[in-house]
Wavefront OBJ file of the C-alpha trace (Angstrom):
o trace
v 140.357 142.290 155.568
v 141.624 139.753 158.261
v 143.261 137.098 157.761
v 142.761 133.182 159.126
v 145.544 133.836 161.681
v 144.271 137.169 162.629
v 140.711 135.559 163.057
v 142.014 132.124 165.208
v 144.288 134.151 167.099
v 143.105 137.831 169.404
v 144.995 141.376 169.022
v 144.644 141.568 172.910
v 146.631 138.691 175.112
v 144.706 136.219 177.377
v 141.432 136.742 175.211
v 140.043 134.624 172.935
v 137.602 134.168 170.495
v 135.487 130.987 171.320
v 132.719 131.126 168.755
v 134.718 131.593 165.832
v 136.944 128.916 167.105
v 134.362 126.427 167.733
v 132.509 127.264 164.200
v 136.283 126.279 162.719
v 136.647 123.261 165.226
v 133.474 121.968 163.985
v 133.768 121.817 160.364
v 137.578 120.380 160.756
v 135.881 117.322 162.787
v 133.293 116.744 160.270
v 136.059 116.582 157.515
v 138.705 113.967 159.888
v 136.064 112.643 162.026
v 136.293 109.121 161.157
v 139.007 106.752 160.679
v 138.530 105.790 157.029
v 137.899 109.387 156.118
v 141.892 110.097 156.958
v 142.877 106.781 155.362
v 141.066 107.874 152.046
v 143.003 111.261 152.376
v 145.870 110.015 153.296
v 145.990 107.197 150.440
v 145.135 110.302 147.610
v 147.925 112.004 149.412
v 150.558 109.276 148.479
v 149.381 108.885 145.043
v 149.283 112.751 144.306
v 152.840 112.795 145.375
v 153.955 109.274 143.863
v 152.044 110.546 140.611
v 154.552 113.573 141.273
v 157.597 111.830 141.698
v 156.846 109.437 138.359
v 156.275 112.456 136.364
v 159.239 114.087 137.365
v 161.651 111.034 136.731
v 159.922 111.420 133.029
v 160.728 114.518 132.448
v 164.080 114.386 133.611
v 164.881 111.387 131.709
v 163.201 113.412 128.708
v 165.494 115.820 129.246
v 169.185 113.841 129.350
v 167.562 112.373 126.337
v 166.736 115.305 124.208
v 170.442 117.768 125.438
v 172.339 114.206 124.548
v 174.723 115.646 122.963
v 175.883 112.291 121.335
v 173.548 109.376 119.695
v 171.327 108.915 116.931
v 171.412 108.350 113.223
v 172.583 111.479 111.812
v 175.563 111.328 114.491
v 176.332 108.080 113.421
v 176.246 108.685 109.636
v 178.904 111.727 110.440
v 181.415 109.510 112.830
v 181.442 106.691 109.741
v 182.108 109.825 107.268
v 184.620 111.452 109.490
v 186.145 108.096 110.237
v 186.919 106.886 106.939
v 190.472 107.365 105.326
v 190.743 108.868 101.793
v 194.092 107.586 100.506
v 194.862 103.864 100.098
v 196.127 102.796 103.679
v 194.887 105.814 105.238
v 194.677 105.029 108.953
v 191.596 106.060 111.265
v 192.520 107.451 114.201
v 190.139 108.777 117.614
v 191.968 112.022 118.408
v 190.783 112.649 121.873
v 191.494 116.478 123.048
v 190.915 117.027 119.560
v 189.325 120.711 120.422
v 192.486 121.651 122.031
v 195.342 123.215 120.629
v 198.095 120.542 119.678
v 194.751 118.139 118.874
v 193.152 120.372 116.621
v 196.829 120.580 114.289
v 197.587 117.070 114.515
v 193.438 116.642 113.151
v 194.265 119.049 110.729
v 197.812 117.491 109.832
v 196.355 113.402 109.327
v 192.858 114.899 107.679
v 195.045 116.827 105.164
v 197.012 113.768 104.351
v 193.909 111.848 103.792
v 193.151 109.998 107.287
v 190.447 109.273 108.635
v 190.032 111.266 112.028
v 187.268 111.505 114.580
v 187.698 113.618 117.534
v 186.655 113.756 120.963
v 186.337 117.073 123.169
v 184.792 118.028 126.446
v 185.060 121.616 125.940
v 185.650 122.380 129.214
v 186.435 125.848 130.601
v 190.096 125.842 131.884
v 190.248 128.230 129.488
v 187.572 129.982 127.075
v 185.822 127.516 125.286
v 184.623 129.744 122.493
v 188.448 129.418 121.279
v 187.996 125.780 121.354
v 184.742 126.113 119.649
v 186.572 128.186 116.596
v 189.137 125.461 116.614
v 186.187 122.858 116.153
v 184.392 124.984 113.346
v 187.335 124.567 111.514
v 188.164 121.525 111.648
v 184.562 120.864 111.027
v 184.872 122.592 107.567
v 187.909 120.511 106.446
v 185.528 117.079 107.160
v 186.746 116.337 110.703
v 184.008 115.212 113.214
v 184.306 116.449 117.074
v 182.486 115.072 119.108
v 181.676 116.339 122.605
v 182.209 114.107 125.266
v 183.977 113.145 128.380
v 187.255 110.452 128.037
v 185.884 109.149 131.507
v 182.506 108.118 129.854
v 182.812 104.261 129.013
v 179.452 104.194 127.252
v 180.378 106.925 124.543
v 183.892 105.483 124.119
v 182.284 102.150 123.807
v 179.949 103.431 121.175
v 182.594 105.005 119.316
v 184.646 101.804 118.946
v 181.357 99.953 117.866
v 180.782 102.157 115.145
v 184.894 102.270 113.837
v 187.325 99.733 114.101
v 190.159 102.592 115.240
v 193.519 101.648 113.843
v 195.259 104.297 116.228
v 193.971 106.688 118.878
v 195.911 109.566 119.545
v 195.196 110.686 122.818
v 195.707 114.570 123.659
v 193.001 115.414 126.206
v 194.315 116.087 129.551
v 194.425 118.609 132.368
v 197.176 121.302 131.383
v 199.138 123.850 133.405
v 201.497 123.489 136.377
v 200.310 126.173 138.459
v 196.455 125.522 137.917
v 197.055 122.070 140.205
v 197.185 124.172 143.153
v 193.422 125.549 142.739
v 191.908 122.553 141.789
v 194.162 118.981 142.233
v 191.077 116.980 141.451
v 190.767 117.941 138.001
v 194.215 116.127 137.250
v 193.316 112.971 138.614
v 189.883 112.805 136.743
v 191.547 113.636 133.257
v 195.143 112.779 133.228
v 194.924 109.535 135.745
v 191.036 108.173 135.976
v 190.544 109.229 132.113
v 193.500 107.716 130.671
v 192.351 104.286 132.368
v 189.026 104.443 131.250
v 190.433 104.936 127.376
v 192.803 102.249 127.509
v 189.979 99.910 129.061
v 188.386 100.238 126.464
v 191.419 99.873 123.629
v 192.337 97.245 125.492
v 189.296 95.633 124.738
v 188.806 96.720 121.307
v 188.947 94.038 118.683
v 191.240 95.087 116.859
v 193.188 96.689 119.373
v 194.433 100.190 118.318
v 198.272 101.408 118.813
v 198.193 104.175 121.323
v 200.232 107.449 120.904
v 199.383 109.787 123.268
v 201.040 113.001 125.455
v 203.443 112.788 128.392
v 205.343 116.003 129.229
v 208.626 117.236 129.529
v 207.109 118.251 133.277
v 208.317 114.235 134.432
v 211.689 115.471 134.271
v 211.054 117.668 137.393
v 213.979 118.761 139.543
v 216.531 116.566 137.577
v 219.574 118.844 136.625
v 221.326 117.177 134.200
v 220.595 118.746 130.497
v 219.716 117.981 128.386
v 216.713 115.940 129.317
v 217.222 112.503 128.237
v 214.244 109.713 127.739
v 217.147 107.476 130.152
v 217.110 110.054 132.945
v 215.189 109.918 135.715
v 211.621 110.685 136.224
v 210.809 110.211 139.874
v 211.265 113.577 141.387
v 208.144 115.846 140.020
v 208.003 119.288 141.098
v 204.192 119.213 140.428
v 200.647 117.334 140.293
v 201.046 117.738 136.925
v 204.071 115.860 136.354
v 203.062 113.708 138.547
v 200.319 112.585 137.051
v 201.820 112.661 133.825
v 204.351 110.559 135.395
v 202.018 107.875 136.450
v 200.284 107.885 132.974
v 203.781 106.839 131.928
v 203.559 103.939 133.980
v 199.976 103.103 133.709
v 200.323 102.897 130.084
v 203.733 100.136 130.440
v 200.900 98.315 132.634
v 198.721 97.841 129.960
v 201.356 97.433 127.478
v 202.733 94.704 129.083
v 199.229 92.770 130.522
v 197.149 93.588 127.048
v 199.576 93.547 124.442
v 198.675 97.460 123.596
v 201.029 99.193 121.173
v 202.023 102.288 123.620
v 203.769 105.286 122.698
v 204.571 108.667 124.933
v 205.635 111.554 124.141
v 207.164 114.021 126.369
v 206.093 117.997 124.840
v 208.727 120.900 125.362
v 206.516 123.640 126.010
v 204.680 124.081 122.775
v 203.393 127.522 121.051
v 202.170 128.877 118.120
v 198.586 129.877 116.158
v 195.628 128.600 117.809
v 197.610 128.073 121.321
v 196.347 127.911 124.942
v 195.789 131.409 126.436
v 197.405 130.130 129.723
v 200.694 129.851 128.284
v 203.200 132.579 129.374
v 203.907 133.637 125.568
v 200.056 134.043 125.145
v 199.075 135.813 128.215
v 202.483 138.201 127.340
v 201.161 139.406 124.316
v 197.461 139.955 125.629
v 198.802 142.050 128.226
v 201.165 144.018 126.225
v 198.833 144.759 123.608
v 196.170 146.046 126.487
v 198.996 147.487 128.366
v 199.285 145.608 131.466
v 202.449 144.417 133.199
v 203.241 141.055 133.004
v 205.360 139.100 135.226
v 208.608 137.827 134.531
v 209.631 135.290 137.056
v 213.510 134.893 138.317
v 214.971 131.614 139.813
v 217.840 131.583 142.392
v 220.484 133.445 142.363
v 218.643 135.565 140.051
v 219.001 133.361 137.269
v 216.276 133.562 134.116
v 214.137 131.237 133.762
v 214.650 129.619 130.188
v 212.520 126.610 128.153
v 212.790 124.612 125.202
v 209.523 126.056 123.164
v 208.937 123.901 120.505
v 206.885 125.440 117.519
v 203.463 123.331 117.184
v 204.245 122.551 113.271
v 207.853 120.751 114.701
v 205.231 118.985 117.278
v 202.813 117.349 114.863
v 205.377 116.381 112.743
v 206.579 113.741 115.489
v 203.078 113.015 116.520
v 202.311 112.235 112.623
v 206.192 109.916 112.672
v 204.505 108.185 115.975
v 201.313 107.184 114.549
v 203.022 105.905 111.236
v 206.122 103.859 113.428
v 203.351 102.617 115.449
v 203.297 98.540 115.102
v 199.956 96.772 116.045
v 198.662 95.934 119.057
v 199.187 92.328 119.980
v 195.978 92.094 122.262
v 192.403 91.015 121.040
v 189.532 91.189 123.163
v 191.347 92.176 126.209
v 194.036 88.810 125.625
v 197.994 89.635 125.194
v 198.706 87.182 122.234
v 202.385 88.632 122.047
v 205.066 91.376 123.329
v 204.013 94.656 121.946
v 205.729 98.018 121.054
v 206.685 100.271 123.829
v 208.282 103.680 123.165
v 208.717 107.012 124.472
v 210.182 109.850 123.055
v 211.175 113.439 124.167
v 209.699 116.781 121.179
v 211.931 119.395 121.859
v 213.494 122.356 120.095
v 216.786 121.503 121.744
v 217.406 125.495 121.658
v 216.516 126.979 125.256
v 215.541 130.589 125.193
v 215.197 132.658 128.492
v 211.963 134.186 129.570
v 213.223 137.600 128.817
v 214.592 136.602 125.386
v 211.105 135.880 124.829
v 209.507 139.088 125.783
v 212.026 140.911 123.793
v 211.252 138.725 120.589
v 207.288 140.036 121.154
v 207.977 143.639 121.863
v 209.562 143.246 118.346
v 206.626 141.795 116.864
v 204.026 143.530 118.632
v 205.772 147.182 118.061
v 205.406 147.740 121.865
v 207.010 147.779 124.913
v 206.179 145.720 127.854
v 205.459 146.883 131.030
v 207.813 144.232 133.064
v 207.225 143.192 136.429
v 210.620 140.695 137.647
v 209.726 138.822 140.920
v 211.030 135.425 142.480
v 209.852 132.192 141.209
v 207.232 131.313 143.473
v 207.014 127.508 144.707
v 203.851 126.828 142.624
v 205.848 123.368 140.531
v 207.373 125.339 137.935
v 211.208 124.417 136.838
v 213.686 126.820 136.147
v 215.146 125.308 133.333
v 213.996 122.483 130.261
v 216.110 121.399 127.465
v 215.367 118.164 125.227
v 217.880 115.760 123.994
v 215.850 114.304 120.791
v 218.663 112.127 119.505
v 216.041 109.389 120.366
v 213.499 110.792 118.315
v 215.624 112.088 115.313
v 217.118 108.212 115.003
v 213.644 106.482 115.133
v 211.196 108.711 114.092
v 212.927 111.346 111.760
v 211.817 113.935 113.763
v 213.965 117.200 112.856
v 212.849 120.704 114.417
v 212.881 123.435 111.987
v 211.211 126.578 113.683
v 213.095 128.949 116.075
v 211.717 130.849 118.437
v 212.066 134.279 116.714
v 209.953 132.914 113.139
v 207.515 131.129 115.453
v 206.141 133.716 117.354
v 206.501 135.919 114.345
v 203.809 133.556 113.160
v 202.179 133.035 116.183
v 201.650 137.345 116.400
v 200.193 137.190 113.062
v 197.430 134.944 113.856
v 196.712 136.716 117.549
v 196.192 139.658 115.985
v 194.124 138.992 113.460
v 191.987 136.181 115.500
v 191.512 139.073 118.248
v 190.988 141.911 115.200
v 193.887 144.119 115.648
v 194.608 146.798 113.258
v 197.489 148.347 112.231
v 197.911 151.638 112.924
v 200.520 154.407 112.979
v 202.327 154.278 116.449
v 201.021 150.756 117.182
v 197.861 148.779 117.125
v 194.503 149.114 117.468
v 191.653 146.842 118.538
l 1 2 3 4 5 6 7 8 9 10 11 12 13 14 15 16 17 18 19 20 21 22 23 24 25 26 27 28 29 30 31 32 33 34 35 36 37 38 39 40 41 42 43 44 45 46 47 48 49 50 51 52 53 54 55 56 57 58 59 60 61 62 63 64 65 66 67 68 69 70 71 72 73 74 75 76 77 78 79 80 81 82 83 84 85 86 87 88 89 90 91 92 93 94 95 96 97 98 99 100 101 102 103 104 105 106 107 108 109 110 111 112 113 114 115 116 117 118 119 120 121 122 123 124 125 126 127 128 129 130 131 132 133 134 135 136 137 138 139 140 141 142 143 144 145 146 147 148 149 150 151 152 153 154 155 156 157 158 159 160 161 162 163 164 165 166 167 168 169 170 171 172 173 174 175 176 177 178 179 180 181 182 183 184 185 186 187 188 189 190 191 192 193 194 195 196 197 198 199 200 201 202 203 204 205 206 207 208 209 210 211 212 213 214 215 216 217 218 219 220 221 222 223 224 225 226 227 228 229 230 231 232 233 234 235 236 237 238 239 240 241 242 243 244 245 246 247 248 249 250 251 252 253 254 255 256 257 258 259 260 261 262 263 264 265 266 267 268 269 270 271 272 273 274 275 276 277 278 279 280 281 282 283 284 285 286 287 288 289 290 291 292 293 294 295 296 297 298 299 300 301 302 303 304 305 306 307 308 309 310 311 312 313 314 315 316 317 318 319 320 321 322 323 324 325 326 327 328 329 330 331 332 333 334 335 336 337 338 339 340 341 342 343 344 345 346 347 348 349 350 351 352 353 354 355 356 357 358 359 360 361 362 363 364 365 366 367 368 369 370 371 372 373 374 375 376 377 378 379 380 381 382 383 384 385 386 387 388 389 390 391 392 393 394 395 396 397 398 399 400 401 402 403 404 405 406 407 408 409 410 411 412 413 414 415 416 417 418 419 420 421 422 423 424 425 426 427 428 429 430 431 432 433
């Protein structure tokens, strides 16, 4: 059978088919022959695609509305619950990053205690979220609230502090990893620059205000050489995004310390690790690849030298965040007005104990019962350091804070719970999966 175009059109050039074309030509002229008869089709052709458009705003409003994943009642009810402190003079505190690994111990740590704690999570994929999602099903089961949201979105943060006067917020969430700046720069602004700004807009408005403890990093040091790192040194030479950005948190948060009267403290991390810990961490990613067999690279800096870090053990960690939240004072701002000069403190968490990158490996090839498959190369210029070491005399006076986990019975611990969170089983001559 042929078709319309077949039919209107010949199968041999320069001959054409008048009578169909004139039977065709006829019956278009009685449909369009008169002026109103195109206005009346070309009217019911607006409101077809105006009726369109209106029903397709509906539905996409009906959707946002329904895959909300904050808002209603029940949510409500469980922010209140989650929110409220179970020991006289428990504090309530927003956790933000609370999904991550250093929020989801410190949630653990004030919840235990008998503090109220809400958290806050985007769950975003820098690394697997389905650990993140473990980490939030059990903090769910000991009473503590996540909620999943972006630190950027005013309305939800606004929401939040409508339903809970927040005595602290301890703020976690951020962009990690030095090298990961180099794929996508952008991602550190949003979260560790535009994000912080948008929380403390909101604190800073918050009646009461709450006293802010959140996460530098030992990165700010950057290429200073003198060791160990002390909270007087300097901090304007970063050797990556990262730092930098953490750098100018550390000064966006004096800004809003001194204008708003917030309570403001920052603390700088010394390479954490332990149970529940980000896979992109070199200790990590080490003992996935030696338990699979893969190389893994061991980085050199000049000269040849080994690259060494202060790990701090996460336990060591919450203990100062928990000694920050309690030496917090109040916030001397209400309703976005400084009524008074208001605490302002930053402190390094270190081990104070550098170990070298292939002290490290050795401690897991202990652990793990098997030998790595080592790959040495330069240090590439990606940010890294070659060196961190924290002097926590600062910390130790003021906040008590008193590391008591090497390096060799952390990641003793830290093996035990990788290979049972990834289901390895003993077996004779190593382990199997």
């Amino acid at each position: 059978m042929r078709s319309m175009e077949d039919e209107l059109f010949p199968s041999t050039p320069g001959k054409v088919k008048i009578e169909r074309a004139h039977t065709i030509n006829r019956q278009l002229h009685r449909c369009f022959a008169s002026t109103s008869t195109m206005f009346l089709w070309a009217l019911f052709l607006i409101a077809l695609t105006a009726s369109y458009l209106s029903f397709q705003s509906f539905v996409d409003s009906s959707s946002r509305y329904l895959n909300a994943s904050w808002g209603g009642m029940q949510w409500e009810k469980q922010i209140r619950e989650s929110s409220a402190a179970s020991r006289p003079g428990g504090m309530s505190v927003l956790v933000t990053g609370a999904a991550g690994f250093v929020g989801t111990h410190v949630s653990l740590a004030l919840r235990r205690r008998g503090d109220g704690v809400v958290g806050l999570d985007n769950f975003n994929n820098y690394y697997d979220p389905s650990l993140k999602k473990a980490r939030q099903a059990m903090l769910q089961s000991r009473g503590v609230f996540v909620v999943e949201g972006d630190i950027n979105d005013t309305r939800l943060l606004a929401r939040l502090f409508a339903l809970v006067p927040f005595t602290h917020v301890m703020h976690l969430a951020a962009q990690a990893g030095v090298r990961y700046a180099i794929e996508n720069p952008a991602s550190y602004v949003h979260s560790n620059i535009a994000g912080l700004v948008t929380l403390l807009e909101v604190c800073k408005s918050a009646d009461p205000q709450p006293a802010v403890v959140w996460a530098s990093s030992s990165s700010v040091y950057g290429l200073n050489e003198k060791v160990p790192f002390s909270e007087l040194d300097r901090t304007d030479r970063p050797a990556s995004l990262y730092a930098a950005t953490k750098k100018a948190g550390e000064e966006i948060t004096h800004t809003y310390n001194h204008i708003y009267g917030l309570s403001t403290t920052g603390l700088r991390f010394f390479t954490v690790y332990g149970p529940w810990g980000r896979p992109d961490m070199a200790y990590f990613s080490f003992t996935r690849n030696i338990l699979q067999g893969k190389p893994i690279t061991v980085y050199r800096g000049k000269d040849r030298a080994d690259l060494a870090r202060d790990f701090t053990y996460i336990d060591d960690i919450v203990k100062g965040c928990v000694a920050s939240l309690d030496t917090a004072e109040k916030s001397t701002g209400s309703g976005g007005r400084k009524r008074g000069p208001a605490q302002y403190r930053i402190y390094n968490l270190g081990n104070t104990s550098p170990v070298t990158v292939p002290a490290l490996v050795n401690i897991l090839e202990r652990h793990l019962k098997v030998k790595a498959k080592k790959k040495v190369v330069e240090m590439p210029g990606n940010g890294d350091v070659p060196f961190t070491h924290a002097n926590i005399s600062l910390a130790q006076a003021e906040l008590g804070y008193k590391p008591t986990t090497n390096l060799e019975i952390g990641l003793k611990k830290f093996v035990k719970w990788y290979l049972s969170y990834y289901g390895y089983k003993p077996r004779s001559g190593g382990l199997a999966a």
